[in-house]
C-alpha positions as CSV (number, residue, x, y, z in Angstrom):
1,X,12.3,80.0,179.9
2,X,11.1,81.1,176.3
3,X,11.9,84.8,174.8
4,X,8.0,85.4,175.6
5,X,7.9,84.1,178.9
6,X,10.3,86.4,179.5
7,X,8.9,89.1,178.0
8,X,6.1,88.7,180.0
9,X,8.1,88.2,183.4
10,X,10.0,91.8,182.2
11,X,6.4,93.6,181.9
12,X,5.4,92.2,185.5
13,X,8.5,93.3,187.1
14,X,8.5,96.8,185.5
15,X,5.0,97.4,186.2
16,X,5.1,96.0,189.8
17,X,8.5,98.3,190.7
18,X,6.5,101.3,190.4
19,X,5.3,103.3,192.9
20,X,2.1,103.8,193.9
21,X,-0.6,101.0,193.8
22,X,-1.2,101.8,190.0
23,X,1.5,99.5,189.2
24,X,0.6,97.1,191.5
25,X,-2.6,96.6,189.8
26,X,-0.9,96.3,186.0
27,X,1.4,93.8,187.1
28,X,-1.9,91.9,188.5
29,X,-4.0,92.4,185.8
30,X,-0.7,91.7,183.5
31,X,-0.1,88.4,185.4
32,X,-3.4,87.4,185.5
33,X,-4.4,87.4,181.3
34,X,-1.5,88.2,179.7
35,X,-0.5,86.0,177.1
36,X,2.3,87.1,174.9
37,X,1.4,84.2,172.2
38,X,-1.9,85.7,171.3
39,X,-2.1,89.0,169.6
40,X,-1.9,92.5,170.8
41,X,-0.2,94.0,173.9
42,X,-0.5,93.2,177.3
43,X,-2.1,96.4,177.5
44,X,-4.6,95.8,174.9
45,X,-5.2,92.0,176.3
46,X,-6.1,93.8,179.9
47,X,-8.5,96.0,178.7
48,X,-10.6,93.6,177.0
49,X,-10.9,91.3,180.0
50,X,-14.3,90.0,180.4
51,X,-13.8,88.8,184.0
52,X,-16.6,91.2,185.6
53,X,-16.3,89.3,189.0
54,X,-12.8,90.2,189.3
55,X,-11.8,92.9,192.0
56,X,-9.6,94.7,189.7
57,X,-11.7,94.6,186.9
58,X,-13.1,98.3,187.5
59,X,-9.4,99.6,188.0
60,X,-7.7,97.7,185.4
61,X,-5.6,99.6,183.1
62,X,-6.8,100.4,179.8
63,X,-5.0,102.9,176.9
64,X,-8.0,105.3,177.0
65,X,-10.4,107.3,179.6
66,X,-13.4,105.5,179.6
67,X,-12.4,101.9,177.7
68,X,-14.1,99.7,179.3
């Protein structure tokens, strides 16, 4: 496992551990698109997802009220 796969596994496991379905859905979205060779946080890479027809995609996190 590389330093950024790891990473990445370390996000997923934070987010998913807390409680609530809020972090459920991070770790999802985080799972799903985040890819810690491109640029930016997983954070930012969630919020500019483009995948309308995903179930999340209305809940997904994002770093400010109304981002979308």
């Amino acid at each position: 496992m590389t330093l950024r796969e790891g990473h990445r596994l370390a996000v997923i496991h934070r987010e998913s551990s807390k409680a609530g379905l809020r972090g459920k859905i991070n770790a999802m979205c985080c799972h799903c698109i985040y890819d810690p060779t491109q640029s930016g946080t997983w954070l930012k890479q969630v919020e500019i997802c483009s995948s309308k027809d995903c179930p999340l995609y209305k809940v997904r996190p994002t770093s400010k009220k109304g981002a979308a």
